[in-house]
Each structure stands twice: as structure tokens, then as C-alpha cells.
C-alpha positions in Angstrom: 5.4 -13.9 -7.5 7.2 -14.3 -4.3 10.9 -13.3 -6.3 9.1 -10.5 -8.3 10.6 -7.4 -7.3 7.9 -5.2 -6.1 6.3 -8.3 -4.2 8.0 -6.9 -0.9 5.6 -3.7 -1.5 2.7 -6.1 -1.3 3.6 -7.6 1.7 4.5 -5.2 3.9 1.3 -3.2 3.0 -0.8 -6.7 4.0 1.1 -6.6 6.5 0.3 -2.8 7.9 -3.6 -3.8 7.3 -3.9 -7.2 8.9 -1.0 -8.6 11.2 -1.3 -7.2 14.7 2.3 -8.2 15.2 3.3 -5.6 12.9 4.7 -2.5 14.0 2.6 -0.1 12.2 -0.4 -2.5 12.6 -2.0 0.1 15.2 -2.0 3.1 12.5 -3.1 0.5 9.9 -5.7 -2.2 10.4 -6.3 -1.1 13.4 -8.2 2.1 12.6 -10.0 -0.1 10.2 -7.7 0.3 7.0 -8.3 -2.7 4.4 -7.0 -4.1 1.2 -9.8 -3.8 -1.7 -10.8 -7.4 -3.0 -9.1 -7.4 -5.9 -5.7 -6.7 -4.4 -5.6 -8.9 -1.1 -5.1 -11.9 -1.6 -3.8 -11.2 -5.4 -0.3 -9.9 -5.3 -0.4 -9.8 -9.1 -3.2 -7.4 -9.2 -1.4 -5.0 -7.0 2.1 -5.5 -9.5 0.4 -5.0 -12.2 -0.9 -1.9 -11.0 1.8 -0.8 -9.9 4.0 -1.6 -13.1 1.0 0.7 -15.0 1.6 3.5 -12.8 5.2 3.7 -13.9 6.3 2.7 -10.4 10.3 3.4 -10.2 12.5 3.0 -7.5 12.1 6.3 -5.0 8.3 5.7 -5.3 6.0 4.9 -2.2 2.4 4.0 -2.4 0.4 6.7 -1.0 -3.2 6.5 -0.2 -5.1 10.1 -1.1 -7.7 9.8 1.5 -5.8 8.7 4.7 -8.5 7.0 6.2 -9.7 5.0 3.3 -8.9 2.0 2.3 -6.0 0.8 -0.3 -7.7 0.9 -4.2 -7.0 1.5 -7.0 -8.7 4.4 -6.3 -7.4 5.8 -3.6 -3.7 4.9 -4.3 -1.0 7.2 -6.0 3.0 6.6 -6.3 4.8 9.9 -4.7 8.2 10.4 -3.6 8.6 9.6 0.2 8.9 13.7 0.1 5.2 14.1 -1.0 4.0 10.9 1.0 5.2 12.6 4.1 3.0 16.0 3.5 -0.2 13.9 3.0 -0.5 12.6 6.8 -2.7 12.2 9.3 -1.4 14.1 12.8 
């Protein structure tokens, strides 16, 4: 999965949620945002998920409630436009 093309997406949302050495690790994991089950430790899940959603380049994963957790649930694809009006300030 590692040479898949939207594995980079994957990581560098783990790495948001869980690496304290990451830069955005501190509006992340550290207010208690998480990975759901099924796409933590399962990089597939996520792709696929991602590939049913249409994902294209341009599109950002954006989670609807800010301070919940990434799930299928709570995840949409947006431009970067539209992730940028659904922040926390």
C-alpha cells in the first residue's frame, strides 16, 4: 500500500492524530482527535473509502464535526476552499 497513491493522505492524517513530533500534532491528537478502528492501522480501509467518495486531486479530507474523530462518518472530501470555512478559531 505504501506506493498506492493516496497512501501519503493516510499517513500524514496518522500522523496529525498520534505523533507528538508532528507539527500539527498539538491541534490533532492532542485535543483528543483519533482514527476510528477500522481506519488506523488499515490504510486500505481508508483508500478504499476514499476511492468511493470519488476522491480527485484538489480534494482534502475534511472532518464535519471538528472535534470529532476521523470516520467514515464524520469525514467528507471538499476543496481546500471549503475545508478552510469549516474551522475551529
Amino acid at each position: 500500500m505504501t506506493e498506492h497513491r493516496l497512501y501519503p493522505i493516510w499517513r500524514a492524517m496518522k500522523g496529525r492524530c498520534y505523533n507528538k513530533s508532528n507539527k500539527s500534532y498539538e491541534n490533532y491528537g492532542g485535543r483528543g482527535v483519533s482514527i476510528c478502528d477500522e481506519w488506523k492501522e488499515n490504510p486500505k480501509a481508508f483508500i478504499a473509502w476514499l476511492e468511493s467518495n470519488n476522491h480527485k486531486k484538489g480534494l482534502e479530507v475534511d472532518r464535519i464535526d471538528n472535534n470529532g474523530n476521523y470516520s467514515p462518518e464524520n469525514c467528507r472530501l471538499v476543496t481546500s476552499e471549503g475545508n478552510c470555512r469549516n474551522r475551529r478559531d
